[in-house]
C-alpha positions as MATLAB code, in Angstrom:
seq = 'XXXXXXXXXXXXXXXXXXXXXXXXXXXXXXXXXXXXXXXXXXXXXXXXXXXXXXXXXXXXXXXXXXXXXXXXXXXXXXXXXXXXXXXXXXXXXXXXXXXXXXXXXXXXXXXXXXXXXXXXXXXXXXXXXXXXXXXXXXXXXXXXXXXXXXXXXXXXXXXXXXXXXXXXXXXXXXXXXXXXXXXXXXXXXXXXXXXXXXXXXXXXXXXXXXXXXXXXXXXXXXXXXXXXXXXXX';
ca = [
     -13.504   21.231    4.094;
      -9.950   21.863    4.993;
     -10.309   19.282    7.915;
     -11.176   16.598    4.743;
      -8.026   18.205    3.116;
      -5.804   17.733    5.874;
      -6.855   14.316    6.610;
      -6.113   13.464    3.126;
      -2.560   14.726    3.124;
      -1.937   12.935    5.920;
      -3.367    9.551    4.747;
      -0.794   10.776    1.618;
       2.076   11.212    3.842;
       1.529    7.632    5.779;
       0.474    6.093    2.219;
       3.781    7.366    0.833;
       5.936    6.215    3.315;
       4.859    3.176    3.751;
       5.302    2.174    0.238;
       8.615    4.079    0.002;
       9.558    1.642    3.145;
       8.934   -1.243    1.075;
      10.691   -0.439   -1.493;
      13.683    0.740    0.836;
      13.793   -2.934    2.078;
      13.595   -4.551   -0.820;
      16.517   -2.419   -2.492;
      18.452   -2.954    0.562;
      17.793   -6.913    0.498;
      18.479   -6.739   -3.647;
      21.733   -5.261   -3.192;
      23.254   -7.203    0.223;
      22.037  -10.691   -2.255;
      24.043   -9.260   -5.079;
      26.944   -8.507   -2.924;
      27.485  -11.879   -1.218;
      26.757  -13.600   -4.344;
      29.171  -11.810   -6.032;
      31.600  -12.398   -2.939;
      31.249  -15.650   -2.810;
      31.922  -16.117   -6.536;
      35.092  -14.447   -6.308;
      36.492  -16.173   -3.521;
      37.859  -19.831   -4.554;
      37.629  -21.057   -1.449;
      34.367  -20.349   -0.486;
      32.938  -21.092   -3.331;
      34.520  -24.891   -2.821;
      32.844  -24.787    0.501;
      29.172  -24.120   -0.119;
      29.410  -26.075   -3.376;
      28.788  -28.898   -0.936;
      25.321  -30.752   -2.022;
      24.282  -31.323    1.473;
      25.308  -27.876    2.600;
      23.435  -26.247   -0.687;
      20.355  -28.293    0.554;
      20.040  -27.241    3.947;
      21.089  -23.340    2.568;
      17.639  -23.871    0.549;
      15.467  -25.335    3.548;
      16.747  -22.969    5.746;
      15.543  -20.182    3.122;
      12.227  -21.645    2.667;
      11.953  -21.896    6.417;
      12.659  -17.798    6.809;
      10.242  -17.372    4.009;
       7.570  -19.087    5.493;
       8.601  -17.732    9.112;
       8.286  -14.141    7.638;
       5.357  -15.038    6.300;
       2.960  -16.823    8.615;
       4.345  -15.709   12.005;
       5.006  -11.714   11.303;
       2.121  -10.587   13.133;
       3.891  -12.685   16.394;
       7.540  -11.982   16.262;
       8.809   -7.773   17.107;
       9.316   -5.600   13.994;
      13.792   -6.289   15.030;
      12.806  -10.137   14.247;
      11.400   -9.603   11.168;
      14.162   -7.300    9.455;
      17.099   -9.679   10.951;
      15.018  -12.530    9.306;
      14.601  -10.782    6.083;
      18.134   -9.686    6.083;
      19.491  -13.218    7.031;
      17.612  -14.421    4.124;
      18.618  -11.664    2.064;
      22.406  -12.994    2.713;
      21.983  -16.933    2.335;
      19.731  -16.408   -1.021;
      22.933  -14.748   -1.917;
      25.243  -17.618   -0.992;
      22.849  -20.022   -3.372;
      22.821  -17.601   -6.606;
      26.503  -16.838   -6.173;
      26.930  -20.110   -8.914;
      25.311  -18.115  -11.581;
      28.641  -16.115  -11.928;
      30.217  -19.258  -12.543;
      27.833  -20.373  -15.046;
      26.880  -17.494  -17.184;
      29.117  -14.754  -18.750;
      29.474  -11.063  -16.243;
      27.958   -8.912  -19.004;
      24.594  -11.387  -19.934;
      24.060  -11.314  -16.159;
      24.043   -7.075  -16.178;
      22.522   -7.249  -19.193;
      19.776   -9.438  -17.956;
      19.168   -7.455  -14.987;
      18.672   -4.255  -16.394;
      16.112   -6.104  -18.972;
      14.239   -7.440  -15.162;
      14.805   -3.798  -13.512;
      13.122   -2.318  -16.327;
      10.529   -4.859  -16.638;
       9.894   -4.633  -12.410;
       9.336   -1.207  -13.015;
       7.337   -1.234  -15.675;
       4.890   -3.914  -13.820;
       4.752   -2.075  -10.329;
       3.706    1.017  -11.952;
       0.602   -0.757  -13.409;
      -0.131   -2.548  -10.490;
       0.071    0.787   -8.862;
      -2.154    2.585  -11.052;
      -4.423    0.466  -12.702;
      -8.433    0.713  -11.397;
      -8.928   -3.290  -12.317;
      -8.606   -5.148   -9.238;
      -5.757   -8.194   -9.980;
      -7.269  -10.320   -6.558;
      -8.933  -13.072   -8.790;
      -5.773  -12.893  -11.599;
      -3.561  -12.934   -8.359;
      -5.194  -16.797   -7.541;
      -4.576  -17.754  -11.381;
      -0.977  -16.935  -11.148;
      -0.719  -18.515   -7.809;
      -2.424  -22.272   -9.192;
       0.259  -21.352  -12.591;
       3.322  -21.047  -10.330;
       2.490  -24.478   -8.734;
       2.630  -25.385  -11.978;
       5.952  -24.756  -12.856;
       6.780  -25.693   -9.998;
       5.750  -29.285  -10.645;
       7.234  -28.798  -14.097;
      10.080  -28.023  -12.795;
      11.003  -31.108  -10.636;
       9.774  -33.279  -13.348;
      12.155  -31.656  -15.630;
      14.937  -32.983  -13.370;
      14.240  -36.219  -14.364;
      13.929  -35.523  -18.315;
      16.438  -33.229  -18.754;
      14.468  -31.730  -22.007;
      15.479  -28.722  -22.754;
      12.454  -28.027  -24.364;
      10.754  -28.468  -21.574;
      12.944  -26.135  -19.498;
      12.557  -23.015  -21.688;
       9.226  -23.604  -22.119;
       8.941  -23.012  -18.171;
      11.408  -20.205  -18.270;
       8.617  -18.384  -20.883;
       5.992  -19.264  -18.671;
       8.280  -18.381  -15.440;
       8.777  -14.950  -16.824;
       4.503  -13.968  -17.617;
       3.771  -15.828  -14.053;
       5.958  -13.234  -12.099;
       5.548  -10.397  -14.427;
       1.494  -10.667  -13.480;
       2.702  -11.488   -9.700;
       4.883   -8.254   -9.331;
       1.938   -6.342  -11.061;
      -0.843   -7.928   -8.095;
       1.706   -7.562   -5.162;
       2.318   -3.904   -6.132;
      -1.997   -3.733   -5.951;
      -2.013   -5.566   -2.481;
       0.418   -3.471   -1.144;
      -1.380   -0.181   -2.398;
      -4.346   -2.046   -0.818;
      -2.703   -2.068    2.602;
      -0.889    1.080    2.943;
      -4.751    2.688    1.921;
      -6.615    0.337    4.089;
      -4.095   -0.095    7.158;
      -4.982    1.714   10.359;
      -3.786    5.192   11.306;
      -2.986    4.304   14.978;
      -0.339    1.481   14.235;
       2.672    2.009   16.010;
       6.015    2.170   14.033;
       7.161   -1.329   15.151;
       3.807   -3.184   13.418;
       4.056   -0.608    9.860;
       7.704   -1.984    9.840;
       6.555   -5.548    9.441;
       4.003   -4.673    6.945;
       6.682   -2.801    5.385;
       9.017   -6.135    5.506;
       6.533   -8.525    4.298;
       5.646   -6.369    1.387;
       9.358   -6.006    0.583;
       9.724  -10.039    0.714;
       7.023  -10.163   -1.586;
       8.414   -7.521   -4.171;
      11.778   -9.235   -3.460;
      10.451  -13.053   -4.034;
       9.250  -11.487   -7.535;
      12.146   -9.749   -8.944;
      14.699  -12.789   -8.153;
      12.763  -15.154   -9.391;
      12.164  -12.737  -12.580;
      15.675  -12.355  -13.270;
      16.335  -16.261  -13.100;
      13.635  -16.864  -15.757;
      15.481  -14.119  -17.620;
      18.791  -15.471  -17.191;
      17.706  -18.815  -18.078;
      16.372  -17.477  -21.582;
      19.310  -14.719  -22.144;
      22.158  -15.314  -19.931;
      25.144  -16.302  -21.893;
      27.134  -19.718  -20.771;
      30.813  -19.668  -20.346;
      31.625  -23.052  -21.849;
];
C-alpha cells in the first residue's frame, strides 16, 4: 500500500510539472509577443519598415514554417532547438500583430484581453477536469477551422462585412472548444508519458503543448478583437 501511494505522488509530482512547464512557456511566449508588438508599434520607424507587403509576407511564411517545424520534426531536433524555435516565433508573431495598436484603440485591446484571459481560463479548466473525452469534438473543430479558414480568404475578395463577423463568431466557439481539447491532450500526455524520459525530451513535450495553448489564445483574442476592439478612425 504505501509503495501504490508513493508511486502516485510521484506520477503527481511529474504530472504537475509537466503541465506547470507548459504553461511556463506559453506565458513566457504570450508576454515576449506582447512586448515586441508593442515595441514595434511605438517605434515610427520600424513600424515603416515591416509595413513592407513583401516583408509582412515572408514574416507570415516564415511563421508557418516554425509552426510546422515545431510541429512535425520535434521528436528530431534537441530540446535547445525547439525552445529557440518557439521563442523565435514567439518574437516575429509579435512583429505581425504589432499593427493592431495602430488599428484599434489601447484600452479595447486590454479590455479584450482580459475578456480572452478569462475565457482561456475558464476553457482549460474544463478541459482539465471534465471525464468526457473531447478526441472526436477535437476532429469537428479541426474540419470547422478549415472552414474559416476558407471563409476567410474568400472574404478577401468580398469584402462583406457580414461575412467577416460572422467568422469572427464562429472564430471565437472554434478556439474556445480547441483550448478546451488541447488542455485534455495535454492532461493525456503528462498521465500517459513515460517515467524514464530524460529532461531534454519532457522539454519538447512541454514546448509543443505550450505552442498549442499559445496557437489558441492568439488566435482567441483576434476573434475577440475583431468583434470588440474599438477602431481609431
Amino acid at each position: 500500500m504505501a509503495q501504490i501511494s508513493t508511486t502516485s505522488a510521484q506520477t503527481s509530482v511529474i504530472v504537475n510539472n509537466f503541465v506547470r512547464s507548459v504553461y511556463n512557456w506559453m506565458a513566457i511566449g504570450l508576454g515576449l509577443t506582447g512586448f515586441v508588438a508593442f515595441y514595434v508599434s511605438s517605434n515610427p520607424a520600424l513600424l515603416h519598415f515591416f509595413s513592407n507587403p513583401i516583408l509582412l509576407i515572408f514574416l507570415v511564411i516564415a511563421e508557418l514554417g516554425l509552426v510546422f517545424a515545431i510541429s512535425g520534426m520535434v521528436n528530431r531536433m534537441s530540446s535547445a532547438t525547439a525552445t529557440s524555435l518557439f521563442v523565435i516565433y514567439a518574437a516575429l508573431n509579435g512583429i505581425t500583430l504589432s499593427f493592431i495598436f495602430i488599428i484599434y484603440t489601447s484600452t479595447s485591446i486590454a479590455s479584450t484581453f482580459f475578456v480572452c484571459a478569462g475565457t482561456f481560463i475558464a476553457c482549460s479548466i474544463y478541459g482539465w477536469v471534465t471525464k468526457k473525452d473531447l478526441t472526436s469534438f477535437g476532429g469537428f473543430l479541426i474540419m470547422g477551422l478549415i472552414g474559416i479558414i476558407i471563409a476567410t480568404i474568400v472574404n478577401m475578395f468580398l469584402n462583406s462585412t457580414m461575412l467577416s463577423m460572422m467568422i469572427s463568431y464562429i472564430g471565437v466557439f472554434i478556439f474556445v472548444g480547441l483550448t478546451a481539447y488541447d488542455t485534455q491532450k495535454i492532461k493525456n500526455m503528462a498521465l500517459t508519458q513515460p517515467r524514464d524520459l530524460d529532461g531534454g525530451a519532457i522539454r519538447k513535450g512541454a514546448i509543443l503543448g505550450a505552442l498549442s495553448l499559445y496557437l489558441d489564445f492568439i488566435n482567441l483574442f483576434l476573434f475577440f478583437l475583431r468583434i470588440m476592439g474599438v477602431s481609431r478612425d
